[in-house]
C-alpha positions as a Markdown table, in Angstrom:
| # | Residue | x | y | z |
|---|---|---|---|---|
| 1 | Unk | 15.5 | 9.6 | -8.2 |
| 2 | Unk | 12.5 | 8.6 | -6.2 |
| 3 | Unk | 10.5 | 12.1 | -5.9 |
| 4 | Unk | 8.7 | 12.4 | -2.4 |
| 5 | Unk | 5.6 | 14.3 | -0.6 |
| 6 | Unk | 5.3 | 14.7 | 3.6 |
| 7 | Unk | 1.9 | 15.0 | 4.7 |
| 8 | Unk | 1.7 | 15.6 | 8.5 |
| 9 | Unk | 0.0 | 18.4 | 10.8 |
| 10 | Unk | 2.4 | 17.9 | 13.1 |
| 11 | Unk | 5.7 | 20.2 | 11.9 |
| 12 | Unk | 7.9 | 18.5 | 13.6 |
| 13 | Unk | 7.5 | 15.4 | 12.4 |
| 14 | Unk | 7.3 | 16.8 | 8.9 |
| 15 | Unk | 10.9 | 18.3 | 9.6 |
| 16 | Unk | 12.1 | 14.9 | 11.1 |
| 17 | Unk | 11.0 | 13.0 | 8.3 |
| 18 | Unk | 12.2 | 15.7 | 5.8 |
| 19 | Unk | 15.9 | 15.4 | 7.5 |
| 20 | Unk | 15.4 | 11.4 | 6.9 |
| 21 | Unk | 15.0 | 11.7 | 3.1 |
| 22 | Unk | 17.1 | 14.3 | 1.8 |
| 23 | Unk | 20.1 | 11.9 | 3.7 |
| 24 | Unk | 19.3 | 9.2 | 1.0 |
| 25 | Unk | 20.9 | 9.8 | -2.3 |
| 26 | Unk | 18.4 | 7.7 | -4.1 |
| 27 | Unk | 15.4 | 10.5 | -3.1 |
| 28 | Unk | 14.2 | 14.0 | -3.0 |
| 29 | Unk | 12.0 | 15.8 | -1.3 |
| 30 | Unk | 9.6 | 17.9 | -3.8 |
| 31 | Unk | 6.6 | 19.0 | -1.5 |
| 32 | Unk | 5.0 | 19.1 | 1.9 |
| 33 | Unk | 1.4 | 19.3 | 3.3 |
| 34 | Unk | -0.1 | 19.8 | 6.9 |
| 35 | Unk | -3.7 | 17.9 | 5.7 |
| 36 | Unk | -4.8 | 16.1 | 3.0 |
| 37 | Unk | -6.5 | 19.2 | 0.9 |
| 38 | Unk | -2.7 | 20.6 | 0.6 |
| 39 | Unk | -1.6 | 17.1 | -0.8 |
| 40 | Unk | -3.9 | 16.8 | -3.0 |
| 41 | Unk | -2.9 | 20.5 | -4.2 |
| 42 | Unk | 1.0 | 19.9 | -4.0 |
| 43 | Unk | 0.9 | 16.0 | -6.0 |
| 44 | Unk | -0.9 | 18.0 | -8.6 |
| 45 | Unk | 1.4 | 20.8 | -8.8 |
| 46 | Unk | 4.5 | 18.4 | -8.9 |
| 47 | Unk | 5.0 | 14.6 | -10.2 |
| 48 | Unk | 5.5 | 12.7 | -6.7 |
| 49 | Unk | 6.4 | 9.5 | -6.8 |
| 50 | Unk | 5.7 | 8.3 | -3.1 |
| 51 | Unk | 3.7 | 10.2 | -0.2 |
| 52 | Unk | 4.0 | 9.9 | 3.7 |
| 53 | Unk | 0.3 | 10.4 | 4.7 |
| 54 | Unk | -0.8 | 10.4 | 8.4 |
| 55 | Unk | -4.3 | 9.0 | 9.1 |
| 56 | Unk | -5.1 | 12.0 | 11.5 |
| 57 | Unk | -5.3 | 15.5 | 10.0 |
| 58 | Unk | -7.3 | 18.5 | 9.9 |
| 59 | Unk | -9.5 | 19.4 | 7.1 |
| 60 | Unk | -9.1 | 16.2 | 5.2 |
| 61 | Unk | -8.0 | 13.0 | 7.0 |
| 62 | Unk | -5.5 | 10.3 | 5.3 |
| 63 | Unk | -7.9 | 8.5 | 4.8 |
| 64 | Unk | -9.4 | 10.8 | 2.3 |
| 65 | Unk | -6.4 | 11.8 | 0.9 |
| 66 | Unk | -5.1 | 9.1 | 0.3 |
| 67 | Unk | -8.1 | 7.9 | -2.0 |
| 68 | Unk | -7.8 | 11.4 | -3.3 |
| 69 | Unk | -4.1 | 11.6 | -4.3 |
| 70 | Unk | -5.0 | 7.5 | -6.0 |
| 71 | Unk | -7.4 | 8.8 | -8.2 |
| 72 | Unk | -5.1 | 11.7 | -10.0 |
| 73 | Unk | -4.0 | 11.4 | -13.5 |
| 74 | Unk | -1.0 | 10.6 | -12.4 |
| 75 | Unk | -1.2 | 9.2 | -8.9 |
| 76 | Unk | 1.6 | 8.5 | -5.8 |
| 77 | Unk | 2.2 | 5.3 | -4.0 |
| 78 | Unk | 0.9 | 6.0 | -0.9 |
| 79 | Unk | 2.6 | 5.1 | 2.7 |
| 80 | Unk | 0.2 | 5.2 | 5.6 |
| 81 | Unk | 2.2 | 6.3 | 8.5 |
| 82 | Unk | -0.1 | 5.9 | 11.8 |
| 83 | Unk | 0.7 | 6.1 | 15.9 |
| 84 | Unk | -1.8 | 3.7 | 16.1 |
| 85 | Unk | -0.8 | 0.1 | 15.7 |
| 86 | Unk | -3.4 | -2.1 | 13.8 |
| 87 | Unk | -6.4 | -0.2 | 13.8 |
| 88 | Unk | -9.5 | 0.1 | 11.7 |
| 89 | Unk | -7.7 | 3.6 | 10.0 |
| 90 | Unk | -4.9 | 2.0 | 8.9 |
| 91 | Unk | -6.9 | -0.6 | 7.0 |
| 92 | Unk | -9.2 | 1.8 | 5.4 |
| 93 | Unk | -6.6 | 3.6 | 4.2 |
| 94 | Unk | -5.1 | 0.7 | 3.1 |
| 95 | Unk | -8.7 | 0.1 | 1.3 |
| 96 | Unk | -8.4 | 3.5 | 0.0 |
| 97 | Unk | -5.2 | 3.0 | -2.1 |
| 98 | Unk | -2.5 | 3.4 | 0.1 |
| 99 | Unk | 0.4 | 0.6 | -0.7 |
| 100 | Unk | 1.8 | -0.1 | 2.9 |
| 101 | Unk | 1.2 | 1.2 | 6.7 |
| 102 | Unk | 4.4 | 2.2 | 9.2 |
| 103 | Unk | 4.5 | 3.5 | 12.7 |
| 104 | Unk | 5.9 | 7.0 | 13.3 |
| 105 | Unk | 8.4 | 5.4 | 15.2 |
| 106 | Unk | 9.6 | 2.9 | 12.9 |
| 107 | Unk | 13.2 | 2.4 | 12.8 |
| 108 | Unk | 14.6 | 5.3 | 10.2 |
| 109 | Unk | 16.1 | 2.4 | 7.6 |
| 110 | Unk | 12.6 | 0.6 | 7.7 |
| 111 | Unk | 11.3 | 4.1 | 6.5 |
| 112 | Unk | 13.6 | 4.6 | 3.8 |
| 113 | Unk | 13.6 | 0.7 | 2.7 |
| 114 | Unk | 9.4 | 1.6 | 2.5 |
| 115 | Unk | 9.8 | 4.3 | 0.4 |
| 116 | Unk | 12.2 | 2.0 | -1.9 |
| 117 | Unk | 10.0 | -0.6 | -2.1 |
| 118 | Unk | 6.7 | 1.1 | -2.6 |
| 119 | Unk | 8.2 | 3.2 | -5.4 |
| 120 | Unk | 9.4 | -0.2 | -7.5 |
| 121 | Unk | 5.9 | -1.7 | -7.2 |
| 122 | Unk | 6.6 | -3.5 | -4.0 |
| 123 | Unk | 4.0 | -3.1 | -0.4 |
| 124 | Unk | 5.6 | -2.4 | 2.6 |
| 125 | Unk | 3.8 | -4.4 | 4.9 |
| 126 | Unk | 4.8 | -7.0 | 7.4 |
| 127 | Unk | 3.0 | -9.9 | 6.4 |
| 128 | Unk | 1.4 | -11.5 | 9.6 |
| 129 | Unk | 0.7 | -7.4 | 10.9 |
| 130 | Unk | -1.4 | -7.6 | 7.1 |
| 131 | Unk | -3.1 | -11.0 | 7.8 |
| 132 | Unk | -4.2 | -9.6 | 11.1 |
| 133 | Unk | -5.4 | -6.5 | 10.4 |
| 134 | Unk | -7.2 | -7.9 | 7.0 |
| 135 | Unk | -8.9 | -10.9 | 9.0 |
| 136 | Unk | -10.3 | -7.9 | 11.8 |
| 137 | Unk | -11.3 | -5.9 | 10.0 |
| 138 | Unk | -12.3 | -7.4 | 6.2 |
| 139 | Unk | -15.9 | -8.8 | 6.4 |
| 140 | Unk | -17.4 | -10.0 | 3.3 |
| 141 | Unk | -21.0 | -9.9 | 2.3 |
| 142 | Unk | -22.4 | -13.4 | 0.3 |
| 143 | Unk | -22.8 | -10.9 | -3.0 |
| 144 | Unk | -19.3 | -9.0 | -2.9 |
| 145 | Unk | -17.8 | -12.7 | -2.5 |
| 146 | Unk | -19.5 | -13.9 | -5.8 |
| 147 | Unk | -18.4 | -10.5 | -7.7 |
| 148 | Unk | -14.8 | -10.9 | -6.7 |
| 149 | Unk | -14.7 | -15.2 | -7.5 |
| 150 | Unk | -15.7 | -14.2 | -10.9 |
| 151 | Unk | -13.0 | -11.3 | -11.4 |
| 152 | Unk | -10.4 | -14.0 | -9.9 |
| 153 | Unk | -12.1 | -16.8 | -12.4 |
| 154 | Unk | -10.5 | -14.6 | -15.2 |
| 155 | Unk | -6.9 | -15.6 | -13.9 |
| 156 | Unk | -5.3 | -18.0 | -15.3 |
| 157 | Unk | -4.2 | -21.1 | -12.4 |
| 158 | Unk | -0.3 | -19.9 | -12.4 |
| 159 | Unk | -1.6 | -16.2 | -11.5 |
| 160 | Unk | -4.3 | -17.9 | -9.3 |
| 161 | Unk | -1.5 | -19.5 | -7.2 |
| 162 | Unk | 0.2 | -16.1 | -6.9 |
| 163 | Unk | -2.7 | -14.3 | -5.9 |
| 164 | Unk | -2.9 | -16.8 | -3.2 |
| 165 | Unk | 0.4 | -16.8 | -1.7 |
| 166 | Unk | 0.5 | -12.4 | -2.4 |
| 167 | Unk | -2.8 | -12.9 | 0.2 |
| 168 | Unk | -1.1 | -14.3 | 2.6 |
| 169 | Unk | 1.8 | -11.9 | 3.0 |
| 170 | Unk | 4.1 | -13.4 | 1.1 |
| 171 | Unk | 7.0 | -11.2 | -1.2 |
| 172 | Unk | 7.5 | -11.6 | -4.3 |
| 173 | Unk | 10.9 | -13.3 | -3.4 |
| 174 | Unk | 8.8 | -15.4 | -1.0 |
| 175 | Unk | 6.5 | -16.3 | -4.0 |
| 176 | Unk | 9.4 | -17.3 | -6.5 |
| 177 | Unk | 10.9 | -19.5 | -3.6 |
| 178 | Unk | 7.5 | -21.3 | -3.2 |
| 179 | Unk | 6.6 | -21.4 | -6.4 |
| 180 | Unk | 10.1 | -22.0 | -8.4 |
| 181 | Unk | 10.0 | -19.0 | -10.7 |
| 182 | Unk | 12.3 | -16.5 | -11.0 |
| 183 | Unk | 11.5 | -12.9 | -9.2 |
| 184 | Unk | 11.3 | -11.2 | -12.2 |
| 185 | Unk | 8.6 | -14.1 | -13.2 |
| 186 | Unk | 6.4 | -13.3 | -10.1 |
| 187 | Unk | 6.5 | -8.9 | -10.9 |
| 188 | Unk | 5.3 | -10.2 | -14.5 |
| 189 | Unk | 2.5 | -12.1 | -12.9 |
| 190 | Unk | 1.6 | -9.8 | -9.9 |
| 191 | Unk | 1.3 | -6.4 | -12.1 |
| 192 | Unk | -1.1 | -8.8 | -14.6 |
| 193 | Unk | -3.1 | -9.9 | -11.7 |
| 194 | Unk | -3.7 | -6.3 | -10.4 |
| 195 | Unk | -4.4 | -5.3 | -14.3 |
| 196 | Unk | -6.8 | -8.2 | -14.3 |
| 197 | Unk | -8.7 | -7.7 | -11.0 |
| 198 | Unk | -9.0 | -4.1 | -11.8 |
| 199 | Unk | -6.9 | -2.6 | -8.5 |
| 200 | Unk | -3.9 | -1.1 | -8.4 |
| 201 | Unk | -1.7 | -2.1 | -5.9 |
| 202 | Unk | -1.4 | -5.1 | -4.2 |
| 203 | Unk | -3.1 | -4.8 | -0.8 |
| 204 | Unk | -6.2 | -4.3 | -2.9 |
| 205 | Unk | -5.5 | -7.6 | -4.6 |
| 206 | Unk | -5.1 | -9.2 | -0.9 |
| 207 | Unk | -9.0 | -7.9 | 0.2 |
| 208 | Unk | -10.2 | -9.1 | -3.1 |
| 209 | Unk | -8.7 | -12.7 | -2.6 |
| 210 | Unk | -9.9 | -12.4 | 0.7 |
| 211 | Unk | -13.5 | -11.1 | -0.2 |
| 212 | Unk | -13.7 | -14.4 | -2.8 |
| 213 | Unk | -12.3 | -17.0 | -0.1 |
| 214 | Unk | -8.8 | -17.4 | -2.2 |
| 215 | Unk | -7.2 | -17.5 | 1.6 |
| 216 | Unk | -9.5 | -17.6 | 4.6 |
| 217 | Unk | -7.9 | -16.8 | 8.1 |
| 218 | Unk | -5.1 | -18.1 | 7.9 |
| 219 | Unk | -2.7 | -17.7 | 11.2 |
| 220 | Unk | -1.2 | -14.8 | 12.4 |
């Protein structure tokens, strides 16, 4: 049972959402927040597995929160939701922890298949929205470039290759097609990269490649 957290001002949108997941056996809902502070409060009163942030709140944004709620003992997967498409909040929460960005009015299945995916380990991100909104927004100074080539440098070329294709979007299904490994092969070597360049989820691991010129612009 995937346990989930609703952080939105707006109550409506928290009841809407709430409606959505308690319809899906696989879930429960286990708290709700109208800002970030009350998130915060409620993933450390109960063990969430996946939180629906907004970027806009009073008090404390999702932006904040969301770097917040990723740096408890035990932390949530985060899911930025956002009315904005492709904007520079969504990739700093993305920055900030959060393991996949949807629009408010995203289809209800895409919802539910995000909170799925984000709680096995998976991003829920559509892969030329993430090229675009990386290659706008990430710009990388000549020193952070040389600190994340050598983090990468400690990979071996099989995890390198992964790392690459992960950068550009790709699944893990996509990877094992390109690569000819089995799926189960490619979570092996995607939760070793993340342990090995020192971030936890895999939009982190997507700036980093970026930041060392693993993939550079490629097109949308």
């Amino acid at each position: 049972m995937i346990r989930t957290m609703i952080v939105d001002d707006d109550a409506l949108v928290r009841l809407g959402l709430a409606d959505l997941l308690e319809a899906d056996p696989g879930v429960t809902l286990v708290a709700q927040a109208a800002d970030g502070l009350q998130a915060v409060e409620q993933a450390t009163a109960h063990r969430v597995d996946v939180a629906l942030v907004d970027v806009r709140m009073p008090r404390m944004d999702g932006i904040t929160a969301t770097a917040r709620l990723r740096a408890l003992p035990h932390p949530p997967r985060v899911i930025t939701l956002t009315t904005f498409d492709l904007d520079e909040y969504v990739y700093n929460a993305l920055a900030a922890g959060a393991d996949g960005f949807l629009l408010k009015d995203s289809d209800p299945a895409d919802i539910l298949r995000a909170v799925h995916l984000v709680a096995a380990g998976s991003a829920m991100l559509h892969p030329a929205a993430a090229r675009r909104l990386i290659d706008r927004y990430h710009h990388t100074a000549r020193p952070q470039a040389t600190a994340a080539q050598a983090r990468i440098e400690r990979l071996t070329p099989r995890e390198r290759e992964v790392l690459s294709l992960l950068a550009d979007g790709a699944t893990n299904a996509d990877i094992a097609a390109g690569l000819g490994m089995r799926e189960s092969t490619v979570k092996a070597h995607v939760s070793r990269i993340l342990i090995g360049l020192g971030v936890s989820n895999r939009v982190q691991a997507a700036l980093l490649a970026r930041d060392a010129g693993l993939r550079e612009s490629p097109p949308a």
